[in-house]
C-alpha positions as CSV (number, residue, x, y, z in Angstrom):
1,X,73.2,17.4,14.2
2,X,72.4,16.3,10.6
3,X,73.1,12.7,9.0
4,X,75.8,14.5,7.1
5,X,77.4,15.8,10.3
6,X,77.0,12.3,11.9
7,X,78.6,10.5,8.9
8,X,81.7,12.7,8.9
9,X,81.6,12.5,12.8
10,X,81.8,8.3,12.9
11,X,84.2,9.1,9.4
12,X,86.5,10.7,11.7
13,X,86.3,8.5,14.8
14,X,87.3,5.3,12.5
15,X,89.7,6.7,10.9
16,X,90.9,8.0,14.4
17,X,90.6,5.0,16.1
18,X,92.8,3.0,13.0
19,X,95.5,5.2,13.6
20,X,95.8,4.3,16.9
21,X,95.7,0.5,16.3
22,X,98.3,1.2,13.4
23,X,100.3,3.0,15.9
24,X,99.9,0.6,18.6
25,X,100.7,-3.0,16.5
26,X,103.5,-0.6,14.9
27,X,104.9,-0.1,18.8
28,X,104.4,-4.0,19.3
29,X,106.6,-4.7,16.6
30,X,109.1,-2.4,17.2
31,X,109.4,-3.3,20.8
32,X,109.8,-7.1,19.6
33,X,112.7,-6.2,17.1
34,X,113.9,-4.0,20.3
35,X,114.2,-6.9,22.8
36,X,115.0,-9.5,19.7
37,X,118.4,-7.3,19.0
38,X,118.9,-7.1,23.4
39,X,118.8,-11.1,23.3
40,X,121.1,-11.3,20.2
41,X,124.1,-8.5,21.8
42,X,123.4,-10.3,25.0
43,X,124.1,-13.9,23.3
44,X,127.8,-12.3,21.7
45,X,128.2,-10.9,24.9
46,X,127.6,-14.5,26.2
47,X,129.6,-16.7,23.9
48,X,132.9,-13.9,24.5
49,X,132.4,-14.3,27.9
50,X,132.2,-18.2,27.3
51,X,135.5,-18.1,25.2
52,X,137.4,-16.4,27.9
53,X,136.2,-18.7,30.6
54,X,137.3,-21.6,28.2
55,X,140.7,-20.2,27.7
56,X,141.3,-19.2,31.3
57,X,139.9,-22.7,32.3
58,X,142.6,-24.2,29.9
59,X,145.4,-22.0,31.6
60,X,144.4,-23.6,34.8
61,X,144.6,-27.2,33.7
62,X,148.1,-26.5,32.4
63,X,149.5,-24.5,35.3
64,X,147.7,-27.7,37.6
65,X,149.8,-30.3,35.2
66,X,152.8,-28.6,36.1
67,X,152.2,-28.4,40.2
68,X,150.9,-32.1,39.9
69,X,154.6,-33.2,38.3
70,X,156.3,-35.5,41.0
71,X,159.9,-34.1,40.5
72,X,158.6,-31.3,41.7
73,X,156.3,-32.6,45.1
74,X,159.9,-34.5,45.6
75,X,162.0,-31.3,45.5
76,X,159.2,-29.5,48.1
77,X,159.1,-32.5,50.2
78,X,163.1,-33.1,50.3
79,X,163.7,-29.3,50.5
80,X,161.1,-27.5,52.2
81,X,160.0,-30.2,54.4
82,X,163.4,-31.9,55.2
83,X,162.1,-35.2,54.2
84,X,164.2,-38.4,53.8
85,X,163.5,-40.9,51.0
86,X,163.9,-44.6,52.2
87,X,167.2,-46.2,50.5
88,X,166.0,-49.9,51.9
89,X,162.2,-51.0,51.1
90,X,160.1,-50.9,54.1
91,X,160.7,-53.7,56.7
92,X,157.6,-53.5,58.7
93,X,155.1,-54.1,55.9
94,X,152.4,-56.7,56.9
95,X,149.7,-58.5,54.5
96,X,146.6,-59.8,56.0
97,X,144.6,-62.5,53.8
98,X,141.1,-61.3,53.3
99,X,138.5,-63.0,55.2
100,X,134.9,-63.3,54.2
């Protein structure tokens, strides 16, 4: 091979091996911007999901409040359960002092 040949030879393997490297940081950076928009559909998905769990979670706290009313226990208790509400106050009721 002549120094010509040579020349055009190396000429051809730098120029090969730079299109590679462009190619491969151009596939690094597209792969970034790939999983940078993933995380950023994931994080909407995440916050929706978040909203719905707060609404549903406020749901619960009201339909609790309204099982928690006492009219309510008393009408299960008295109805349901046949139980009697005391007219007198209780006559058996005992206080103990506290001793240390």
């Amino acid at each position: 091979m002549s120094t010509e040949g040579k020349k055009s030879t190396n000429l051809y393997r730098t120029y090969f091996l730079s299109l590679i490297l462009f190619v491969g940081v151009l596939l690094i950076y597209l792969w970034g911007h790939v999983q940078t928009m993933n995380q950023g559909q994931r994080l909407a998905q995440l916050h929706a999901e978040r909203k719905a769990l707060l609404h549903e979670q406020d749901r619960f706290r009201a339909n609790l409040a309204g099982l928690k009313q006492s009219t309510r226990i008393r009408n299960i208790a008295a109805n349901k359960l046949d139980m009697v509400f005391p007219a007198d106050p209780p006559r058996n009721l005992y206080l103990e002092a506290q001793t240390k």
